[in-house]
C-alpha positions as CSV (number, residue, x, y, z in Angstrom):
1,X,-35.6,-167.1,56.9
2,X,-35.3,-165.0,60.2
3,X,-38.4,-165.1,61.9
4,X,-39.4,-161.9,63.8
5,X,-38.5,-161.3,67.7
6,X,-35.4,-163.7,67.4
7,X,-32.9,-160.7,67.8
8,X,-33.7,-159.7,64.1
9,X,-35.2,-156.7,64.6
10,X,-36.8,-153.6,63.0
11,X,-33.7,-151.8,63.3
12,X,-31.7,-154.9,62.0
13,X,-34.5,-155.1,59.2
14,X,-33.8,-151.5,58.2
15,X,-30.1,-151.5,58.1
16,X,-30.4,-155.0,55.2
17,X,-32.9,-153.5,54.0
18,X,-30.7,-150.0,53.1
19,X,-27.9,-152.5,51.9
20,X,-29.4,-154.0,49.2
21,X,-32.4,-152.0,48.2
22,X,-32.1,-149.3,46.3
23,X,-32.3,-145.7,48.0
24,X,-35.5,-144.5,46.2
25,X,-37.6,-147.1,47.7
26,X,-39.6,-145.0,50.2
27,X,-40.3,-146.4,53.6
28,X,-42.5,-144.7,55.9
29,X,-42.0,-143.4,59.6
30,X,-38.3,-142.0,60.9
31,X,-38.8,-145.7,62.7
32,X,-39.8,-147.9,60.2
33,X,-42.4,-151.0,60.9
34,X,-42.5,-154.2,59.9
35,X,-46.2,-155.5,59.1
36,X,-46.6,-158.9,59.7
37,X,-50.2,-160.0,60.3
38,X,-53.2,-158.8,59.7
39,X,-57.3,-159.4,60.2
40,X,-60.5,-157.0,58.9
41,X,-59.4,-153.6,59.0
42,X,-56.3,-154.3,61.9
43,X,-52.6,-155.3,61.2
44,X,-50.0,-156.1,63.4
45,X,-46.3,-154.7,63.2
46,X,-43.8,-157.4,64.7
47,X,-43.5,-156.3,67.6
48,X,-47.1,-157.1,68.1
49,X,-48.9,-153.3,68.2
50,X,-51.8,-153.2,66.5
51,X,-53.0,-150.5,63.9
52,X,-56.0,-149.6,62.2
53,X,-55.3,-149.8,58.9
54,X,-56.8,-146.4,57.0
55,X,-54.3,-147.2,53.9
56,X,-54.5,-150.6,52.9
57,X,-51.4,-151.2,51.3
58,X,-51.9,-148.1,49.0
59,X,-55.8,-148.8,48.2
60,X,-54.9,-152.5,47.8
61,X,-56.7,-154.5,50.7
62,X,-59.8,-153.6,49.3
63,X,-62.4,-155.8,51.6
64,X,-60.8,-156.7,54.5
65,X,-57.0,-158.3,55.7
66,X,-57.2,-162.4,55.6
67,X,-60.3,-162.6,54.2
68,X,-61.4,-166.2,54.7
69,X,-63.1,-166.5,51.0
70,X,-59.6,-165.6,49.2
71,X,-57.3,-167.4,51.4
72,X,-59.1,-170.4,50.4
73,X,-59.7,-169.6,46.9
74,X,-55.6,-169.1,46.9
75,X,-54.8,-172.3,48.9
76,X,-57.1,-174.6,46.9
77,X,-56.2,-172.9,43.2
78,X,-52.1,-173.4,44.7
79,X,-52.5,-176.6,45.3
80,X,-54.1,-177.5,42.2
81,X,-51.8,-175.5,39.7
82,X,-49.9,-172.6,40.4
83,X,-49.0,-171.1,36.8
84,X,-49.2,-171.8,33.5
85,X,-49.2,-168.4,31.3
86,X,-51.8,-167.4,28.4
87,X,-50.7,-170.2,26.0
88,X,-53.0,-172.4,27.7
89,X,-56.9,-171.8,28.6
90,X,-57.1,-170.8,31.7
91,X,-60.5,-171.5,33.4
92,X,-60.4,-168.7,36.1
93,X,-59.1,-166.1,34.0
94,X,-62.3,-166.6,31.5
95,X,-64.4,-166.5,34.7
96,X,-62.9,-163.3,36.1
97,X,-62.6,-161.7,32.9
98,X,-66.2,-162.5,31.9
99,X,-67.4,-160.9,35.2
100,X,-65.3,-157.4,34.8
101,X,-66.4,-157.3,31.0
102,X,-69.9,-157.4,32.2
103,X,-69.5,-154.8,35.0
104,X,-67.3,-152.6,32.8
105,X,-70.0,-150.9,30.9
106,X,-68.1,-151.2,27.9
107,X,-69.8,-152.7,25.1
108,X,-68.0,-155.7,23.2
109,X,-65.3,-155.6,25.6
110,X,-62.3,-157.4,26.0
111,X,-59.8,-157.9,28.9
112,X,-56.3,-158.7,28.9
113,X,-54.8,-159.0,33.0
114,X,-51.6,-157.6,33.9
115,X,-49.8,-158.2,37.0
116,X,-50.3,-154.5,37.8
117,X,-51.8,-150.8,37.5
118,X,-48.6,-149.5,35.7
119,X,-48.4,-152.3,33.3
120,X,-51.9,-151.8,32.8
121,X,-51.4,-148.1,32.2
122,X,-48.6,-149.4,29.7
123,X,-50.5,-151.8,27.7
124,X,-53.4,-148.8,27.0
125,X,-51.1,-146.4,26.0
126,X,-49.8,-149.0,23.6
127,X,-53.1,-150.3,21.9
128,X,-54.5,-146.4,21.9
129,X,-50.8,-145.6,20.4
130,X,-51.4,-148.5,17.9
131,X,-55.2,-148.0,17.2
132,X,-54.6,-144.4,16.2
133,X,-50.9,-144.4,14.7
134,X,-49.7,-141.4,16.6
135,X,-47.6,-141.1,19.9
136,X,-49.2,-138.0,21.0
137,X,-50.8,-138.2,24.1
138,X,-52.9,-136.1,26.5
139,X,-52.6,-136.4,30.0
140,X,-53.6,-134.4,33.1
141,X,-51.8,-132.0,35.1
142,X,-51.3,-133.5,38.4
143,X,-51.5,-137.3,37.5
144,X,-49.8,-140.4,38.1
145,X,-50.1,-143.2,36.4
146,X,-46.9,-145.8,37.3
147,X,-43.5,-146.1,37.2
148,X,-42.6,-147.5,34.2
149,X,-40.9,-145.4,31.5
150,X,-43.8,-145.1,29.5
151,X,-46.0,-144.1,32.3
152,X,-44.0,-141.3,33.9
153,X,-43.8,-140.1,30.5
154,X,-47.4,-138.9,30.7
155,X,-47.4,-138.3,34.9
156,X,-47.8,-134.8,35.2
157,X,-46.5,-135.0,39.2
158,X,-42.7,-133.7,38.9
159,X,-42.2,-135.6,42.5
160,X,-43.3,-138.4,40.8
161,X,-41.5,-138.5,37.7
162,X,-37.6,-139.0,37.5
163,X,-36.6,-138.8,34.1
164,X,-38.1,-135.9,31.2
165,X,-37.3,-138.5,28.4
166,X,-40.2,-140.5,27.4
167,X,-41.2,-142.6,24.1
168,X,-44.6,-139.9,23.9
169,X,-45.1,-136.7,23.3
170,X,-47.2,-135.6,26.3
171,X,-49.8,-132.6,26.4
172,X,-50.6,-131.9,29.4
173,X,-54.3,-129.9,30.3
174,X,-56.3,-128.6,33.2
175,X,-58.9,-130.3,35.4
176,X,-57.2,-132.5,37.8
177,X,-57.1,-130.2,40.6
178,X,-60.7,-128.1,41.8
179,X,-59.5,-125.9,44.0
180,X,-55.8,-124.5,42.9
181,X,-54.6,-123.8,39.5
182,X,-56.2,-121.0,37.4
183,X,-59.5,-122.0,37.2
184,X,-60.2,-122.2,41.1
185,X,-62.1,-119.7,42.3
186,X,-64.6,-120.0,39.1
187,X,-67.7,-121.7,40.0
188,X,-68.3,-125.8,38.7
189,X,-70.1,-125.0,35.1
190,X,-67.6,-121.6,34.2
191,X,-64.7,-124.3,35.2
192,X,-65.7,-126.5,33.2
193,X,-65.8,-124.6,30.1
194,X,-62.3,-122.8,31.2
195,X,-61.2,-126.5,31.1
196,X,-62.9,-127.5,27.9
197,X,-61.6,-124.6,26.2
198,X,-58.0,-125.0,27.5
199,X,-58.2,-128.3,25.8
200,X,-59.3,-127.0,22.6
201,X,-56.0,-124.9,22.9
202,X,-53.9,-127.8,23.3
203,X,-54.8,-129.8,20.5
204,X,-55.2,-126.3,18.4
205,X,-51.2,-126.9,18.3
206,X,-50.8,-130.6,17.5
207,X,-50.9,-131.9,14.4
208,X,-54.5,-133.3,15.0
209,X,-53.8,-136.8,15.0
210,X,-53.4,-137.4,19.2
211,X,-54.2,-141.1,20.3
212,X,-55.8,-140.5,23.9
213,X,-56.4,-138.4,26.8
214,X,-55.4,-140.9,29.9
215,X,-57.0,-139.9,33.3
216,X,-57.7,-140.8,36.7
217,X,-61.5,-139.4,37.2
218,X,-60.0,-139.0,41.1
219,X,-56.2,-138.2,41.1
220,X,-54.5,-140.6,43.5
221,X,-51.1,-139.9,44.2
222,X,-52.0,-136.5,43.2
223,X,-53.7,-135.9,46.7
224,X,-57.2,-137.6,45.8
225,X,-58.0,-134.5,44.0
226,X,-60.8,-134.5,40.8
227,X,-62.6,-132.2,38.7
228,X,-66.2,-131.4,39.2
229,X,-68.6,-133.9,37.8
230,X,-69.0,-134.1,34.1
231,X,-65.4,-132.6,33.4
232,X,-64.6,-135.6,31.2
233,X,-67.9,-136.0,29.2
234,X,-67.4,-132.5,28.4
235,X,-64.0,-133.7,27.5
236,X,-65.4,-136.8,25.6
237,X,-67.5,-134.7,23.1
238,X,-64.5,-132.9,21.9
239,X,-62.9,-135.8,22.1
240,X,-65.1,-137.6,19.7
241,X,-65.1,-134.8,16.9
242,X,-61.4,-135.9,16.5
243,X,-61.7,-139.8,17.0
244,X,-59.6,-139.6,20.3
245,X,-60.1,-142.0,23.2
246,X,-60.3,-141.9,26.4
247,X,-58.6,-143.6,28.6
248,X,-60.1,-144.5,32.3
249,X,-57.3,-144.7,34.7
250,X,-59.2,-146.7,37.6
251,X,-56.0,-148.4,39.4
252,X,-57.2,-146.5,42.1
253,X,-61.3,-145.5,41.9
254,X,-62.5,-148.6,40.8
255,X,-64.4,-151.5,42.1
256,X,-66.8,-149.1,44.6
257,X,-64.2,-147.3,46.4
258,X,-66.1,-143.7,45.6
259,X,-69.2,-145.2,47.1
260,X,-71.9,-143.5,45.1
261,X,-70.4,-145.5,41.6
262,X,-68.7,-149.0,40.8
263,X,-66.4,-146.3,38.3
264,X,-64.9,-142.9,38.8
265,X,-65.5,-142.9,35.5
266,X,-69.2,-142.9,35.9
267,X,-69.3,-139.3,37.7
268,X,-69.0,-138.4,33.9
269,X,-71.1,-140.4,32.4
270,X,-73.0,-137.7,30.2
271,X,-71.6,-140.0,26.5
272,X,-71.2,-143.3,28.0
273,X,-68.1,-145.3,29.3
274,X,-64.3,-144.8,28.4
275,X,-63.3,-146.9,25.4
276,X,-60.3,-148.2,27.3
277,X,-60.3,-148.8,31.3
278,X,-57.5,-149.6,33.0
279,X,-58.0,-151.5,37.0
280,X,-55.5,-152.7,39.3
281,X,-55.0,-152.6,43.5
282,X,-58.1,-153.7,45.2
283,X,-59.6,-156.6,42.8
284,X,-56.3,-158.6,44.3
285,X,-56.9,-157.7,47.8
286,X,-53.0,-157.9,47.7
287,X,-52.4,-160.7,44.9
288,X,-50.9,-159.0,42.0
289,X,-53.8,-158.3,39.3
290,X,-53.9,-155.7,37.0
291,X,-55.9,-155.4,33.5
292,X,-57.0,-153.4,30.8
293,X,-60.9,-153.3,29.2
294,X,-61.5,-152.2,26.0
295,X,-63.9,-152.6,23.0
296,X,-62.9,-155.0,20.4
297,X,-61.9,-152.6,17.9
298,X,-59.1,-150.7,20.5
299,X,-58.0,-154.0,21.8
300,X,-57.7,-156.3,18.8
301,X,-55.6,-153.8,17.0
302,X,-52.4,-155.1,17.5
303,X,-51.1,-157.1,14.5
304,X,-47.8,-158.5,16.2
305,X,-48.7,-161.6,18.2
306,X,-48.5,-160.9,22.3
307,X,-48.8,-163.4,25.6
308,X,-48.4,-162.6,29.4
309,X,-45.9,-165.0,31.0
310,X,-47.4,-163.7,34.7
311,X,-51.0,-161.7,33.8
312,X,-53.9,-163.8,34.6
313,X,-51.8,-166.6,36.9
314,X,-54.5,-169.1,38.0
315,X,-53.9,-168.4,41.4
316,X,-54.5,-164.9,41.4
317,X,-57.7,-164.8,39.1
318,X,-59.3,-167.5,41.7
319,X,-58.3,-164.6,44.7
320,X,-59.9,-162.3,42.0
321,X,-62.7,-163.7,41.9
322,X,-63.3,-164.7,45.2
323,X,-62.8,-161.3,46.1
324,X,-64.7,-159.6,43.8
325,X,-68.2,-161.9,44.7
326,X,-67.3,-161.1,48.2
327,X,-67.5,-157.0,47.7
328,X,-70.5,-157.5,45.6
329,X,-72.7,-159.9,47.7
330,X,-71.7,-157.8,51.0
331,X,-72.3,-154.3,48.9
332,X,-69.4,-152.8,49.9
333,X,-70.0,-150.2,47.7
334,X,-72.8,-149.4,49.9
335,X,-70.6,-149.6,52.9
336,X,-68.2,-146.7,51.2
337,X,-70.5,-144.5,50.5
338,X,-72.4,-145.0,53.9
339,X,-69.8,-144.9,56.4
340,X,-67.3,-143.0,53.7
341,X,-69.8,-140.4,54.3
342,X,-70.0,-141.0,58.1
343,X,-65.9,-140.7,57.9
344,X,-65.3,-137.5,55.9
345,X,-67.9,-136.3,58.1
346,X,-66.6,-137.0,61.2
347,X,-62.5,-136.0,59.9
348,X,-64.3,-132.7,59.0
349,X,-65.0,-132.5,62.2
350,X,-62.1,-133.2,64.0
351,X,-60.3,-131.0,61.7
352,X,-62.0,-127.8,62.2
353,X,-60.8,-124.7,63.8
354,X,-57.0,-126.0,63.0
355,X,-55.4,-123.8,60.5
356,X,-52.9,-126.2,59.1
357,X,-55.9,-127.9,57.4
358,X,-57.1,-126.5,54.6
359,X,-59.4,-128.8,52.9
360,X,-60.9,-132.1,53.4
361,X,-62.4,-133.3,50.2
362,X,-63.2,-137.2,49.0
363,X,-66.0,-139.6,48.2
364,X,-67.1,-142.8,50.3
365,X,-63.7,-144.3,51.3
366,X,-61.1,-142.0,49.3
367,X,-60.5,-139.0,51.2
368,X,-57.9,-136.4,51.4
369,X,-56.5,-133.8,54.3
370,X,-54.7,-131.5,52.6
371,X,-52.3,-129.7,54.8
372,X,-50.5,-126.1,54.8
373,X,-48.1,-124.2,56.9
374,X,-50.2,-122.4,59.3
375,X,-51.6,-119.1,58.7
376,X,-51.1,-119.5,54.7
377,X,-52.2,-121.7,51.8
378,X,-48.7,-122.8,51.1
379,X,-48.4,-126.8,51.6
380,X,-46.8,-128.1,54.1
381,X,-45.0,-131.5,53.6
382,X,-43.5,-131.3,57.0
383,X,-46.5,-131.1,58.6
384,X,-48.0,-134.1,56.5
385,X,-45.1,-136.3,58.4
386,X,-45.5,-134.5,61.7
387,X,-49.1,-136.0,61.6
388,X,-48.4,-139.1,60.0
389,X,-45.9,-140.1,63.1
390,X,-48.0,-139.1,65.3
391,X,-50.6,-140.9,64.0
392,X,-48.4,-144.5,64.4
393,X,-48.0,-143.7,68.0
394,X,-51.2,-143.6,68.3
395,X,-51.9,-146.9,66.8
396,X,-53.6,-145.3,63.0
397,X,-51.9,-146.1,59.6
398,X,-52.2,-143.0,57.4
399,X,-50.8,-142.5,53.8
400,X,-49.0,-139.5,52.9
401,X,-47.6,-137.8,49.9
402,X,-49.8,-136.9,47.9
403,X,-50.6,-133.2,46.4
404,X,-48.2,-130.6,45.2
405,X,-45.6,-130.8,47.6
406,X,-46.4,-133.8,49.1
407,X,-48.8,-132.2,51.7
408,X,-51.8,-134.0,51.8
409,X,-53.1,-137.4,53.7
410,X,-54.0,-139.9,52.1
411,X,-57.3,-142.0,54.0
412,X,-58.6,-145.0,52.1
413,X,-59.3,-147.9,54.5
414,X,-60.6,-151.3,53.4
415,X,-64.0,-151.3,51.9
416,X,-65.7,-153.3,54.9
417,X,-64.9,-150.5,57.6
418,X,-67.4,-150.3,60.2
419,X,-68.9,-147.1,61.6
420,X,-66.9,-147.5,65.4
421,X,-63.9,-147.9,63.3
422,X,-64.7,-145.0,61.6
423,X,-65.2,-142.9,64.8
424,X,-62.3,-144.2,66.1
425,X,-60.0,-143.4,63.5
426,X,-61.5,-140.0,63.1
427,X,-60.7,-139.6,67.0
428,X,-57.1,-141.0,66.5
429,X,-56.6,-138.7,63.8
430,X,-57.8,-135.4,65.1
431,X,-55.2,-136.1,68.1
432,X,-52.6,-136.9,65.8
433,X,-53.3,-133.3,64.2
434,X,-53.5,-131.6,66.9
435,X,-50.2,-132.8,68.4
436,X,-48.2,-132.1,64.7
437,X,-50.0,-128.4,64.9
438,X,-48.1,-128.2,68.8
439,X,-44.8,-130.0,67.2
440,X,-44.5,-127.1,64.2
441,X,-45.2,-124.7,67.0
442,X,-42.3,-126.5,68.6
């Protein structure tokens, strides 16, 4: 292996990097970087500039970069034994599943760990599939949900989806997106029933036998966008007169992130918790964990006999789990919503008075600048890239992409970010806005 600074270069990097990978791997920046350290809420690029990290590896660094408590859990599991698959028990996975059963909320739940949020995503929509013998599912305008064929056959994100053939028949409603669509300009209760009612439609032309509705209760890749609270409870009961579950897409809300609940799913708690939640991202703060909760009943279905060669390795469940007692003895979720709330704030601030902003909308440490051409409510992908450059230079990490169009940024920072790191980034990003609104002048 190369190591960096040897004459091996970014630009070198890029050009192996176009040769063997294939062209719809994404890469950020018209220079690309090349991350190669990283500590708390900083990373390095090699050729040692530092960033402040406001992405996190898409939502994944969860609590901080090189936290002490996982590297060792990793390094003393590794050295012990690195895999051995399901056939065998598998003392950490017990622990770690035992722990995210109990904060689940699910009653009489069960957990089977994936090696990531679309396999996850997959292994629902095949036990809600199974449980209610149909291959009809409902799904949200908007969503994302992986990239697995199953998967995009129920993301309703066109930029996101490659191929229109799918194993499911997909019905797609309202309520992923507040303030465009239809609905908008109605107030939160009169949207709500427009939703509900829109949803009655839908399954007024299906044959009545639908398996699940699958959502994200914030829409990630979708531009952090949500309904108001309560959308899905209202959901739920209609739901519930047909036997229908509900699927709680939390690859990207869960574990604290929204500050004021452990689950997006809990801003519509009005009938209790999802019967099947899917998690992914931050539990691993970067080790690749994903899973799947569900009652008994949903998850013991399955009459074929199933394993995981790779879900629940014994090295990641030991960084799970060292990560996980880490957020919850520090009360990160406390952090999120506190400085979250100090941070959308503060980039509410910094954004005001430019009219290529035209919202800036989140909870604790998910938050989203959506972005239009100036002067109209048209999005504005180029000036989401404009920004997102500019940004780099100026020594802040940003995601981008989200949002019809790909026009909104994406902010989601590790969980442990401190208010002056807040401040800072807020600062850092109002002068990387300010210079993209000067470039598209330009």
């Amino acid at each position: 292996m190369t190591a960096p600074g040897n004459g091996n270069g970014p630009e070198e990097l890029l050009r192996r990097h176009r040769a063997v990978l294939p062209e719809w791997v994404g890469l950020y920046y018209e220079r690309p970087i090349e991350l190669t350290h990283g500590e708390g809420r900083h990373v390095w690029d090699a050729e040692g500039v530092r960033y402040l990290d406001f992405f996190g590896g898409i939502l994944t660094t969860m609590t901080e970069h090189a936290l002490p408590a996982v590297t060792k859990a990793v390094a003393e599991q590794a050295a012990r034994l690195v895999h051995s698959s399901t056939l065998y028990l598998n003392r950490p996975m017990v622990e770690l599943a035992e722990r995210v059963a109990a904060l689940s909320g699910i009653p009489d739940a069960r957990v089977f760990f994936t090696t990531s949020g679309t396999e996850a995503n997959d292994t629902a929509l095949m036990l809600a599939t199974a449980h209610r013998g149909s291959n009809q599912v409902l799904a949200m305008r908007n969503s994302y949900h992986g990239r697995s064929f199953s998967s995009v056959g129920i993301t309703g994100n066109s930029a996101w989806s490659p191929t229109s053939l799918s194993p499911l028949q997909t019905l797609y409603v309202h309520g992923g997106v507040r303030t465009r669509g239809p609905f908008a300009d109605l107030d939160d209760a009169a949207y709500i029933r427009a939703c509900v009612a829109d949803l009655r439609d839908v399954l007024a032309q299906t044959r009545g036998n639908v398996a699940a509705l699958i959502a994200e209760p914030v829409q990630g890749v979708g531009g952090f966008t949500s309904g108001p609270d309560g959308l899905f409870a209202a959901f739920r009961r209609v739901l519930d007169e047909r036997g229908i579950l509900w699927i709680s897409d939390e690859v990207q809300t869960g574990w604290g992130r929204t500050g004021e609940h452990f689950w997006g799913w809990q801003a519509h708690a009005g009938n209790g918790p999802p019967d099947v939640l899917t998690f992914a991202k931050g539990i691993g703060n970067g080790m690749s964990i994903g899973g799947v909760v569900a009652r008994a009943s949903v998850m013991n279905c399955l009459d074929a006999q199933s394993i995981s060669t790779f879900g629940g390795s014994p090295v990641t469940m030991a960084a799970g789990l060292a990560n996980l007692e880490h957020l919850l003895a520090n009360d990160l979720q406390g952090n999120a919503r506190r400085v979250g709330g100090l941070l959308i704030e503060r980039v509410r601030a910094v954004s005001a008075g430019l009219d290529l902003v035209r919202e800036v909308r989140g909870r604790g440490l998910m938050i989203g600048v959506d972005l239009v051409a100036p002067g109209t409510d048209d999005s504005c992908p180029r000036a989401a890239s404009l920004v997102l450059e500019a940004a780099r230079e100026a020594g802040l990490l940003l995601g981008k992409g989200g949002g019809p169009g790909g026009s909104v940024l994406r902010i989601a920072p590790p969980l442990s970010l401190t208010v002056s790191e807040a401040q800072e980034g807020a600062e850092l990003l109002g002068r990387a806005l300010r210079e993209a609104r000067a470039r598209l002048d330009g």
